[in-house]
N, C-alpha and C positions, 0 to 999 in steps of 0.2 A: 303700383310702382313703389321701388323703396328710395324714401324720401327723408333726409337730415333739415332739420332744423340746429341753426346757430343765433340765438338772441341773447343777449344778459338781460333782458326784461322778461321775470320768469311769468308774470301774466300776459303777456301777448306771445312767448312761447309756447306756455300749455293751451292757450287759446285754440292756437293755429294748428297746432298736433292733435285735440280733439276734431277742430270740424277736416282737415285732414284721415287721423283714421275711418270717420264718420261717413267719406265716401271712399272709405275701403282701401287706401293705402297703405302700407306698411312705415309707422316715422316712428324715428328715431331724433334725441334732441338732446343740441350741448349748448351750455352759457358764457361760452366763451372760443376762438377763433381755435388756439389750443388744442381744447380738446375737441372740440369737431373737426380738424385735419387729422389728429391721431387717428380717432374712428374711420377715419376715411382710409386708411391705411390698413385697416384689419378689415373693414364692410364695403363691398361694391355697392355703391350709391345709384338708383338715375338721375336726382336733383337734387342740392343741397337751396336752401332758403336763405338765407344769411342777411343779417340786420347789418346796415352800412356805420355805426358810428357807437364800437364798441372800448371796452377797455382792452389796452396791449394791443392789438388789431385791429383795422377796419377789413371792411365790406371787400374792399378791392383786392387786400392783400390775400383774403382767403379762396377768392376768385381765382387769383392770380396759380394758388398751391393746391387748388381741389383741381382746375385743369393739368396740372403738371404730372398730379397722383394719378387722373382717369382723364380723358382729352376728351371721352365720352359725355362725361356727367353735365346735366344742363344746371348751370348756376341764376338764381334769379335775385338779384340784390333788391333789397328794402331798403325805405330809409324816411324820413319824416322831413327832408330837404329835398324838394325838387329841380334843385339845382339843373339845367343843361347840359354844363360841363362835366357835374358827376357823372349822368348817362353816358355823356360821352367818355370817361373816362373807364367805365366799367363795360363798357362794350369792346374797347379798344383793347381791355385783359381777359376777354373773352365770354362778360356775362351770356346769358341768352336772353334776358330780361331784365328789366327793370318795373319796380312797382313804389310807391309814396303811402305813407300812414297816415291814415286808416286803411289797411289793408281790405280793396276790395275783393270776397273772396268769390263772389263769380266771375271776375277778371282772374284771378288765380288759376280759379277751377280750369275756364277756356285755355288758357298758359297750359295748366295742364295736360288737359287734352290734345293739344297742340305738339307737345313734347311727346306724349306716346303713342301717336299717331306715325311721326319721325320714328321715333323709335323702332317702332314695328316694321316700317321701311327697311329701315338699315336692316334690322335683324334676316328679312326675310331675302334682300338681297344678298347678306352674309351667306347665308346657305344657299341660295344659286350658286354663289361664288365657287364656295367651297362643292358643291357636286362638279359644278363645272372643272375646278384643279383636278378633281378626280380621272375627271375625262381628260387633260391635258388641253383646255381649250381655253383655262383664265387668261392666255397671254393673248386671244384674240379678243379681249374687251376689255379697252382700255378707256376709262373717263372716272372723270370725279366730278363732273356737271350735276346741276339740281334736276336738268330736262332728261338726262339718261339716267338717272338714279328711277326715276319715273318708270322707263322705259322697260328697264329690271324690274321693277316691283311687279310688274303688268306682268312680264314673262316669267317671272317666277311663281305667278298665281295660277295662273293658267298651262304651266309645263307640264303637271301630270294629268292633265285631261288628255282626250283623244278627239276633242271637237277640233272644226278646221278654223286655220286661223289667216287671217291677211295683215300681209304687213306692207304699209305704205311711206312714199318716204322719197325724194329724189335721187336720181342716180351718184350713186357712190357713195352713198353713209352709212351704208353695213345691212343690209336687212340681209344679209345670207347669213350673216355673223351672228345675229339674234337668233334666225330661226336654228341654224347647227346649237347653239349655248340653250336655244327650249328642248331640241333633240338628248344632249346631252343630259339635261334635268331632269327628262323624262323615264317609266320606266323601260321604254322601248331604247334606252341609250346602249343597251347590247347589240341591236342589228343595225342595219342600214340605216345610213341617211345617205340620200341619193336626189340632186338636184340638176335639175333641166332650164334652161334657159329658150323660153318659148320665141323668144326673138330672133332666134341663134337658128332655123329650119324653117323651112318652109314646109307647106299646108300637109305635104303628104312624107315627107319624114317626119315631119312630128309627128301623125297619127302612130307611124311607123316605130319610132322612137319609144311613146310614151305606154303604145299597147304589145307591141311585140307583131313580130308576120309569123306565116305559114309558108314553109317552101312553093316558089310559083306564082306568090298573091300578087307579084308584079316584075318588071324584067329585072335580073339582076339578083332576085332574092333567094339565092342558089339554095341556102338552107333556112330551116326555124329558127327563128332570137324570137325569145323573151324581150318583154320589155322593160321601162320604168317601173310601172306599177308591179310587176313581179318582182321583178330586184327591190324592192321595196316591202316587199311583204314583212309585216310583224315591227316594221322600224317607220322611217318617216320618207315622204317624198315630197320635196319643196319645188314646186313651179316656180321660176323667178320669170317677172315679165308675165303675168297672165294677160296684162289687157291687150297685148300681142296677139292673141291666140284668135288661129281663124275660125269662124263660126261653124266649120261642119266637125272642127274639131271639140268645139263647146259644148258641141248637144253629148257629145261622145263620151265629153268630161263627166257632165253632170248625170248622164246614165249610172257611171264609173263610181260615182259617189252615190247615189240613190242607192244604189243596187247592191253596191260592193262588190259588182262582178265586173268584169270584162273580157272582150271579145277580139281576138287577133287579126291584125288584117289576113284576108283570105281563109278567114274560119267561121263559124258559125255556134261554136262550142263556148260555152261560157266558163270560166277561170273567176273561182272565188281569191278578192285580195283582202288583206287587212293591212291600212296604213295609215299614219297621221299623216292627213295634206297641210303643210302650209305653204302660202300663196305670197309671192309679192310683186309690187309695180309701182313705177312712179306716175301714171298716170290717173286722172280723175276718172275711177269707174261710172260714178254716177251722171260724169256727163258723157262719156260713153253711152249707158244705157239711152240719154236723150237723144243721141243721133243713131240707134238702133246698131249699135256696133260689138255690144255687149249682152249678154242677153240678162234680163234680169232675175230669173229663176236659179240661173248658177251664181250669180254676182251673191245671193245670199243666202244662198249653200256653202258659200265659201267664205261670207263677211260673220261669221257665227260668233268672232273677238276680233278687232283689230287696234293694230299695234300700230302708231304712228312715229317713225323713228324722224327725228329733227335736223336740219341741215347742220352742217358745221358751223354756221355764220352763229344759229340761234345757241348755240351751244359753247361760248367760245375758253370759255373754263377748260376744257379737253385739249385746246389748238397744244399748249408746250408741252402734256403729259405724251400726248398723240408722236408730237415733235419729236421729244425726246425718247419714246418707242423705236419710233422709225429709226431716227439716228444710231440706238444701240443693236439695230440690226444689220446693216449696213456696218458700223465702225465701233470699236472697243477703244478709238484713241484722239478719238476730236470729242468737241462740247462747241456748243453756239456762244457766239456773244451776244451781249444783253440785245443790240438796236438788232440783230439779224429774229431775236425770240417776238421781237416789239413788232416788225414789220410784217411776220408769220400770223400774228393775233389781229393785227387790222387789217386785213385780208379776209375776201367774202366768200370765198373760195366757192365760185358755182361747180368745181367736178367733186366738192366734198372731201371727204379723208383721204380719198382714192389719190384726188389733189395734190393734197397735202404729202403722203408717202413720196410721193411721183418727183416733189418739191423737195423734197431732205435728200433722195437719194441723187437727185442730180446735182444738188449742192455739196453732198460727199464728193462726187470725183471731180467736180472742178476749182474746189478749195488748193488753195496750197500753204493753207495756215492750219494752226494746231485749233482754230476758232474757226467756225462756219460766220463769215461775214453778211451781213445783208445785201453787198454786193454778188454774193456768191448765189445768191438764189435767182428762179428766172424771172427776166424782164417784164413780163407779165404782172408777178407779185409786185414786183420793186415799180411798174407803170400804178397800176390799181391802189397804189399805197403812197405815195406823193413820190415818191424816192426819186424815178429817171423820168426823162421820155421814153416811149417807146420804143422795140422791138426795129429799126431801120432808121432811126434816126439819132442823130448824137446825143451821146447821154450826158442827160447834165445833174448835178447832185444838187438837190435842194439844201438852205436859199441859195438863189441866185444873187452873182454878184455882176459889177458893170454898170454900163448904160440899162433904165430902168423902160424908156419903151421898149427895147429891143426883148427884153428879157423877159417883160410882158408879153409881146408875141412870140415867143419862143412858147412860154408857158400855156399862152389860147394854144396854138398849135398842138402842143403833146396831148391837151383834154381831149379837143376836135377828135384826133385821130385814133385815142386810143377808145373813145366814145363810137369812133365809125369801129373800130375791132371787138368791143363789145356787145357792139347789135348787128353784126354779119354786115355791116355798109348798108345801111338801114338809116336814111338822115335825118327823117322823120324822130326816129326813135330815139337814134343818137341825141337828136338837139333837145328832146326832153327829158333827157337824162343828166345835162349839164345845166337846163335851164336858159336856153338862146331859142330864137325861132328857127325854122329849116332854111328860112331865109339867110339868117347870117350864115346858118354853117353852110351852103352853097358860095356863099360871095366870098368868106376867109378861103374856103379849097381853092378857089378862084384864083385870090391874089396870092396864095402860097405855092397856083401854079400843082397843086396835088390833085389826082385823080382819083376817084373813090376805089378804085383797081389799085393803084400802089400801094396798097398795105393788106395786107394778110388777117385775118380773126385769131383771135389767141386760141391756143390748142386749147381743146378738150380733155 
């Protein structure tokens, strides 16, 4: 990496710039705050060193002018006071580190390594990126999360293989979006990408679907189609929903990949394919396998990388960028207000992004202000987030004002009920969700006169 050193102590600067090039760095070094921002201005840096308690300058202020010059460059302040407050204040202007003298320089070294590890990161998802604008598909991946940064590094290692890959993940957080963005990376990004949804047919369209028939192979099949796996030749085919897939259709699969051939219903002729499969599913293949429902030969024919994409909940750094996607697709002329962006971020969103889009667009057309309100989103978000009561009952905007029992049982009420809509009217599950026994939540529906039928489960 190339590395500046800023110290006016020219023995602990040449010090540091010897055992520095000594494992093979590139440094450069100035004795004062001055001229080390100049150079920064002629030399891209990846880490400037900087001694906190110089002449004309300190530590912070050259933090403060090396992120302005490159936002990039990782700063690591020194300093022979270990002050707390310093740390903190040098974090706050965006050091990446801090370290106290005697400079230990295996602590250094790990910093180091630490930083071009990151480095290599970004880099490498830079150029995902940048193939993926090529393909016109940057707009479909959207985050600046530490957990999808991850998630890229993974697929942009593995894009220009042709092994299979599985991506796992709950319903709705993008795994189609990954595997089209590896498509895209790839050098099969000139042909097909062509995705099935194994959930989506039953046992003998899909076979039908995935291999293609032969005029006759059953009623109705007046002529020949091709299937997936031929429409897919030389490009990629993405199974979404594998652990769907019925077993007479699995054996059929994993021949299909063995082999590289396949066989059309009502034929007996074999058809060589070439394709990247990737696979995706929200559910746990391996415990699949243990109730015999999966079979295991294909499971790891198919598990050769996998990709674990993270809910929105665990990721929630994305919720305003995501927000504000969705928002500029939908309208070129509203913006959210602050409490409507606050109530989107503390929100667990079990349908994922999908969710969340579903959430901004319906808050487009029932706004009638130039600002998307917190009110304006659905009762769901604004129940799950303290905001109202729920979905059939009167809304009341937190805190509550008034008589303090009543308002009390106003409040058990909305948990109770929105706890029975979160576990399908489950009151077992319900009441250990809110932390009461099935007991109590039986005897409040009781005296509230409510039946577990009168209220509805939040959409999906």
């Amino acid at each position: 990496m190339k590395i500046l050193i800023i110290d006016d102590e020219a023995p602990q600067r040449d010090s540091l710039k010897g055992f520095l090039e000594h494992i093979h760095h590139e440094v450069w070094a100035a004795n004062q705050a001055a001229d080390g921002l100049s150079l920064l201005e002629r030399q891209a840096m990846d880490v400037v060193i900087t001694d906190y308690r110089m002449p004309g300058a300190d530590g912070v202020y050259v933090v403060e002018q090396a992120r302005l010059r490159n936002p990039l460059v990782a700063v690591i302040l020194v300093t022979a006071y270990g002050e707390i407050d310093l740390a903190v204040k040098a974090m706050k202007a965006g050091a990446h580190d801090f370290l106290t003298k005697p400079i230990d320089l295996e602590q250094l070294e790990l910093i180091l390594e630490r930083i071009a590890a990151h480095k290599q990161i970004l880099t490498e998802n830079l150029s995902l990126r940048e193939l993926l604008q090529e393909h016109a598909a940057l707009d479909q991946i959207i985050s600046v999360s530490a957990a999808m940064e991850k998630v890229l590094n993974l697929a942009a290692r593995i894009a220009n293989s042709s092994s299979s890959v599985l991506i796992r993940g709950e319903t709705g957080v993008g795994k189609e979006i990954v595997a089209r963005a590896m498509h895209c990376a790839s050098p099969r990004c000139d042909n097909p990408f062509v995705a099935v949804n194994c959930s989506a047919l039953n046992e003998h369209l899909l076979e039908s679907e995935l291999f293609g028939h032969e005029r006759g192979a059953f009623t109705g099949a007046t002529s020949a189609r091709i299937g997936r796996f031929e429409s897919a030749t030389g490009g990629t085919l993405f199974l979404d929903e594998i652990g769907d897939l019925p077993p007479t259709v699995q054996v059929k699969l994993l021949r299909a990949i063995q082999e590289k051939t396949i066989e059309r219903v009502g034929s007996n002729k074999t058809i060589p394919v070439d394709v990247r499969l990737i696979t995706a599913t929200h559910r746990d293949l391996a415990a699949e396998m243990a109730k015999s429902h999966f079979r295991e030969d294909l499971y790891y024919r198919l598990n050769v990388v996998t990709i674990w994409v993270p809910p929105l909940r665990e990721r929630r750094d994305d919720i305003p960028v995501l927000a504000q996607h969705f928002l500029r697709k939908c309208t070129a002329d509203k913006g959210f207000a602050p409490e409507a962006l606050d109530v989107l971020v503390r929100y667990t969103y079990p349908g994922n992004v999908r969710e969340l889009e579903n959430a901004v667009e319906r808050a487009v057309l029932l706004t009638r202000t130039e600002y998307i309100q917190a009110c304006d989103l659905p009762e769901t978000i604004q129940a799950a987030t303290g905001m109202h009561i729920i979905a059939g009952s009167p809304a009341i905007t937190l805190p509550l004002v008034g008589d303090m029992p009543a308002a009390t049982d106003q409040l058990e009420k909305a948990m109770v009920i929105h706890a029975l809509q979160l576990h399908n009217g489950n009151q077992t599950k319900a009441a250990k969700s809110i932390g009461i026994s099935e007991k109590s939540v039986r005897d409040r529906l009781k005296k509230w006169d409510v039946a577990v039928n009168d209220h509805e489960p939040p959409p999906e």
